[in-house]
KENU-434682 format. One record per residue (C-alpha): x, y, z; residue in three letters. Coordinates in pm, 1 decimal. Layout:
residues N
- u|v|w|residu
- X|Y|Z|ALA .
...
***
This chain:
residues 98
- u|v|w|residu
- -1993.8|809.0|3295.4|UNK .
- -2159.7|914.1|2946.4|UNK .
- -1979.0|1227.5|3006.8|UNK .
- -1629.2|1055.1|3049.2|UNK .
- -1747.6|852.2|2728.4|UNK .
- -1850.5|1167.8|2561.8|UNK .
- -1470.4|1283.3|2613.9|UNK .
- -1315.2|985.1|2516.3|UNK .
- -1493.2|978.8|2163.1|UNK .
- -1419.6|1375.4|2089.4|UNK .
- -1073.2|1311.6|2157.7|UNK .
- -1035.6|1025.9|1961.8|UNK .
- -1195.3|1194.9|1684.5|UNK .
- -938.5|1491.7|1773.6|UNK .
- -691.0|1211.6|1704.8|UNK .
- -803.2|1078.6|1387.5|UNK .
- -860.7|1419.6|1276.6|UNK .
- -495.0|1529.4|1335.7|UNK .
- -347.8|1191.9|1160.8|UNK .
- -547.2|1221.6|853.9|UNK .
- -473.5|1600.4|813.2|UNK .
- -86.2|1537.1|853.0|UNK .
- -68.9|1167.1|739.8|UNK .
- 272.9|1249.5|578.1|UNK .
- 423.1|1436.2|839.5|UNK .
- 608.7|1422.9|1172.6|UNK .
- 652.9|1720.6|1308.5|UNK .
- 729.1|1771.8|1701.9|UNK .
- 444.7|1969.4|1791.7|UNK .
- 208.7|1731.1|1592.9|UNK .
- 376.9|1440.0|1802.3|UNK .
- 335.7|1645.1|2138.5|UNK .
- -63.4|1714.5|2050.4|UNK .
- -81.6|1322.9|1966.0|UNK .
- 71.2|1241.8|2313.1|UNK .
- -124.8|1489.0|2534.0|UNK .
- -461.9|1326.7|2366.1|UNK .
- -339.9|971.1|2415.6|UNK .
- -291.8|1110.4|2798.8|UNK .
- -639.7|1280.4|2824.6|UNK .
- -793.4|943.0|2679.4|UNK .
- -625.8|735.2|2886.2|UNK .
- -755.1|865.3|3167.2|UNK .
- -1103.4|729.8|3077.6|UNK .
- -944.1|399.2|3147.1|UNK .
- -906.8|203.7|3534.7|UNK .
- -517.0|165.1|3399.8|UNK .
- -423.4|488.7|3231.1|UNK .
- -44.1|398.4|3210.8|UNK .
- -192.6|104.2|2972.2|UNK .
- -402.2|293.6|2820.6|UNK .
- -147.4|588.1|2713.2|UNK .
- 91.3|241.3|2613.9|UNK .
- -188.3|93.0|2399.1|UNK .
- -262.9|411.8|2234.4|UNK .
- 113.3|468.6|2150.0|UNK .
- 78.1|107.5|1924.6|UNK .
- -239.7|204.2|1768.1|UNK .
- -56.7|493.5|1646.3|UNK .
- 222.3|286.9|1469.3|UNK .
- -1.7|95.1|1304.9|UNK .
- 11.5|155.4|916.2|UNK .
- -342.0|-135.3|875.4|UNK .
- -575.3|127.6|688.9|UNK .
- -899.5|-79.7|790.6|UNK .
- -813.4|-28.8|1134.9|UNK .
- -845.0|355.7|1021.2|UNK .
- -1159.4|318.2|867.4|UNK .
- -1319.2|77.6|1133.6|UNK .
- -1266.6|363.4|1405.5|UNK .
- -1419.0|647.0|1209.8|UNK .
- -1677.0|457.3|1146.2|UNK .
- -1731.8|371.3|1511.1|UNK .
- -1699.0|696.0|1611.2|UNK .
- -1913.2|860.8|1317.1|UNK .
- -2272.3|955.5|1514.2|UNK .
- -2443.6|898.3|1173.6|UNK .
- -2358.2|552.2|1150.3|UNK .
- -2628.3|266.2|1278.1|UNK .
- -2541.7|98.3|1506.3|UNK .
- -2500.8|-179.6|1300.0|UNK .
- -2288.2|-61.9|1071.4|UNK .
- -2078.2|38.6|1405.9|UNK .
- -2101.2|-259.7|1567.2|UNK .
- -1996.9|-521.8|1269.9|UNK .
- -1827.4|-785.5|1422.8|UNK .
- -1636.5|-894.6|1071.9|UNK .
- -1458.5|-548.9|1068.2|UNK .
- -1373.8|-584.9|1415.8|UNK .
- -1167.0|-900.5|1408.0|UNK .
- -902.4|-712.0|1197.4|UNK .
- -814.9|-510.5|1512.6|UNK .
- -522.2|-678.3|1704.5|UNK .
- -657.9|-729.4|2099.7|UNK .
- -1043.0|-717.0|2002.5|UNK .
- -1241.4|-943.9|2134.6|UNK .
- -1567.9|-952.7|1951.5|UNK .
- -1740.6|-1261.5|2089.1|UNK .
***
């Protein structure tokens, strides 16, 4: 399970990674290595067909918090309660926080 969590958070980093390096672009094979990560991911997931669909909205969203709430999450240096701040969360559409 950490392992599968482990996976998940290197390839969302892949993700963020890729988007930030070609924020301006939208080139095929960047849009083929975007899909084939949302598919990895989404296999973390007990509904990976929801998954890969929820992934494929986070990725049309233009909210730049939303950016800078998941690199934040994902950054290992962060405390965990910088990480874990529910007032950053509530900008994220489907988050629960409570």
């Amino acid at each position: 399970m950490l392992e599968q969590k482990q996976r998940l958070q290197q390839e969302m980093q892949r993700y963020l990674s890729l988007r930030q390096m070609h924020q301006d672009t939208d080139a095929p094979d960047l849009q083929k290595k975007v899909l084939f990560g949302f598919r990895i991911m989404s296999r973390c997931f007990s509904d990976p067909m929801k998954a890969e669909e929820s992934f494929q909205i986070l990725d049309q969203l233009k909210d730049g918090n939303i950016w800078r709430i998941l690199v934040n999450l994902l950054d290992p240096n962060a405390s965990f309660h910088q990480a874990s701040s529910g007032r950053d969360c509530h900008n994220i559409p489907g988050v629960a926080t409570n």
